[in-house]
N, C-alpha and C positions, 0 to 999 in steps of 0.2 A: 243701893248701889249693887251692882252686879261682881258676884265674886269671878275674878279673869283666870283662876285656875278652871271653873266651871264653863266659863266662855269660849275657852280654848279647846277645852274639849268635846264641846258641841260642835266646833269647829272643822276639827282632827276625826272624829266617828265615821261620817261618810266618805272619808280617804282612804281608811286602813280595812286591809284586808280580816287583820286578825284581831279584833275588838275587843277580846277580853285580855288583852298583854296589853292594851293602850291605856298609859295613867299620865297625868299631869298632876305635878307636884307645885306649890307658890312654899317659895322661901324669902327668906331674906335677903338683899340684897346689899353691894358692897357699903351703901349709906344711907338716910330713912327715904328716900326720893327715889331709892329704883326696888323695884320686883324682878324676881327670878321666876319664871316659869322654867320648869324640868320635866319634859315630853321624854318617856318613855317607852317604847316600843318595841316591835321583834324588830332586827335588821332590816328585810326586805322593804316594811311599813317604812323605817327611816330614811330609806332613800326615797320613796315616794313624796315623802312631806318634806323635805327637804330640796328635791328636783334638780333639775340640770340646771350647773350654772349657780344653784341657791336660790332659783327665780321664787319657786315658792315656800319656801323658809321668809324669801323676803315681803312677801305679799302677805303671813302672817305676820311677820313683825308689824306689817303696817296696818294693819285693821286692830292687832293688839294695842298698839301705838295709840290710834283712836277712842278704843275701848277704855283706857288708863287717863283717859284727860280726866273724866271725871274725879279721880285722885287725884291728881299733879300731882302724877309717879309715872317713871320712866320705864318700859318693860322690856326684858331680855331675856328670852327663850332660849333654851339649851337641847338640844337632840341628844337621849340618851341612848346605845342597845341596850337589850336585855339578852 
């Protein structure tokens, strides 16, 4: 099984400008059926991955979404600055 903090960040690398401030964190989430990814970044990068609108915030969540069936676990990404 493919670890989704690792997936995401493969993900996230050819977006950000600043590659060494870019971390993805997997926690726990509020019950055993969800993951938290916590995407860390400079400001600038976060609005990037993020986009107008959310569009692409949303286009990760939904590839992550995909990525996580093989758990049957729910996945919810967080945009942190740094």
């Amino acid at each position: 099984m493919a670890e989704l903090d690792k997936v995401l960040l493969d993900l996230l690398l050819p977006l950000v400008a600043d590659k060494d401030l870019l971390s993805v964190k997997e926690m726990p989430g509020h019950d055993e059926s969800e993951i938290l990814l916590v995407v860390n970044a400079k400001d600038s990068d976060i609005a990037r991955l993020i986009g107008k609108k959310g569009m692409m915030a949303s286009a990760l969540r939904q590839v992550m979404s995909v990525a996580s069936h093989t758990q049957d676990k729910r996945v919810t990404i967080k945009f942190e600055q740094i």
